[in-house]
C-alpha positions as CSV (number, residue, x, y, z in Angstrom):
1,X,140.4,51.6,79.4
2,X,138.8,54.7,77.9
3,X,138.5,56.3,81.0
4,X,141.8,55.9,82.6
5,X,142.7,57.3,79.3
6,X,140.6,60.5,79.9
7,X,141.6,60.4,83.1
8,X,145.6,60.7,82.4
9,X,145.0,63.2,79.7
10,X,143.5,65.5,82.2
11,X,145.9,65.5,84.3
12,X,148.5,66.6,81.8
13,X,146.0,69.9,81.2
14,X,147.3,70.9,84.1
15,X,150.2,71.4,84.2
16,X,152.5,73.1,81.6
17,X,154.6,71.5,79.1
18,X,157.9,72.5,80.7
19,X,156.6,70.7,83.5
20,X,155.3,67.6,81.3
21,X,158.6,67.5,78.5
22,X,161.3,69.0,80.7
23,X,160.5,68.2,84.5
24,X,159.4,64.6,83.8
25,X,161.6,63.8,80.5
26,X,161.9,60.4,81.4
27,X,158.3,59.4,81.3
28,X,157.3,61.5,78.1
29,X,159.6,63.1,75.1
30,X,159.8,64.3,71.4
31,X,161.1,62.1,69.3
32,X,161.7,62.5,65.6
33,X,159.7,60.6,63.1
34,X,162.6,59.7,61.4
35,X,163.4,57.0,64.3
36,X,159.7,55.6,64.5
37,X,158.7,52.7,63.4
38,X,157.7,52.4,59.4
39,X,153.9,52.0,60.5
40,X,153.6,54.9,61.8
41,X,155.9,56.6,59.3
42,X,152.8,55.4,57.1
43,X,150.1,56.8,59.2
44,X,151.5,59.9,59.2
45,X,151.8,60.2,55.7
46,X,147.7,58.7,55.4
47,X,147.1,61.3,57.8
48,X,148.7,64.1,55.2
49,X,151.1,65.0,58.1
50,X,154.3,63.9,56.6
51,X,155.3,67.2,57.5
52,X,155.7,66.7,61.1
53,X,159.4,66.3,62.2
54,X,158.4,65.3,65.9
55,X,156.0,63.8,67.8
56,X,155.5,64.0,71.6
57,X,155.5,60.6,73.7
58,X,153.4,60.9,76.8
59,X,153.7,58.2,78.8
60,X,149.9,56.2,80.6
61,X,151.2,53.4,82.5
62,X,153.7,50.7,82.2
63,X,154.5,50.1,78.3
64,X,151.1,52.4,77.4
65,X,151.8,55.7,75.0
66,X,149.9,58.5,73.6
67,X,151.5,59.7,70.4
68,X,150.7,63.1,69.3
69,X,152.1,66.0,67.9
70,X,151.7,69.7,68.6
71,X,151.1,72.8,67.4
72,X,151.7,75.5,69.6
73,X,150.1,74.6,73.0
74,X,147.7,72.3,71.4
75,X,148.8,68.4,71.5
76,X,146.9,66.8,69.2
77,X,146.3,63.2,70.1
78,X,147.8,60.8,66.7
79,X,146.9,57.5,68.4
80,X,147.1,55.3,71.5
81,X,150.1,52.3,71.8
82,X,149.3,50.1,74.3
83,X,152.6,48.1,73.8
84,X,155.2,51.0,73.8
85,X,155.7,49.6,69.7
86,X,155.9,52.9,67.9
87,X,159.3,53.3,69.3
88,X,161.5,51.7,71.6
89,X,164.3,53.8,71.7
């Protein structure tokens, strides 16, 4: 699992984020962390980034997410949910 992982996150480096947020904003978004779910309203604050007021929603596969947030070009992975559960919308 890892490596398809790996694999996806690679090919999001290359392309640019207008591509991956605007082009192909039905498979990966911000959302604010205001609408996720109390857990990982939680982690962020464990994580000392209760400060964040979006995170970025790239979608793997299926129900499969990367949560992250980022800070200028950077995305900065925050964790993997392998059951789309940090948000349903």
């Amino acid at each position: 699992m890892l490596h398809e992982i790996r694999k996806k996150l690679a090919q999001f480096e290359a392309k640019t984020w207008n591509e991956i947020l605007v082009k192909e904003k039905h498979r990966n978004h911000t959302i604010p962390v205001s609408k996720l779910c109390a857990a990982a309203r939680d982690r962020l604050a464990l994580l000392r980034l209760d400060d964040v007021e979006e995170v970025v929603s790239l979608r793997l596969t299926g129900p499969q997410r990367i949560w992250g947030y980022r800070l200028g070009p950077v995305f900065h992975v925050l964790w993997w949910d392998p059951e789309h559960r940090v948000y349903k919308g």
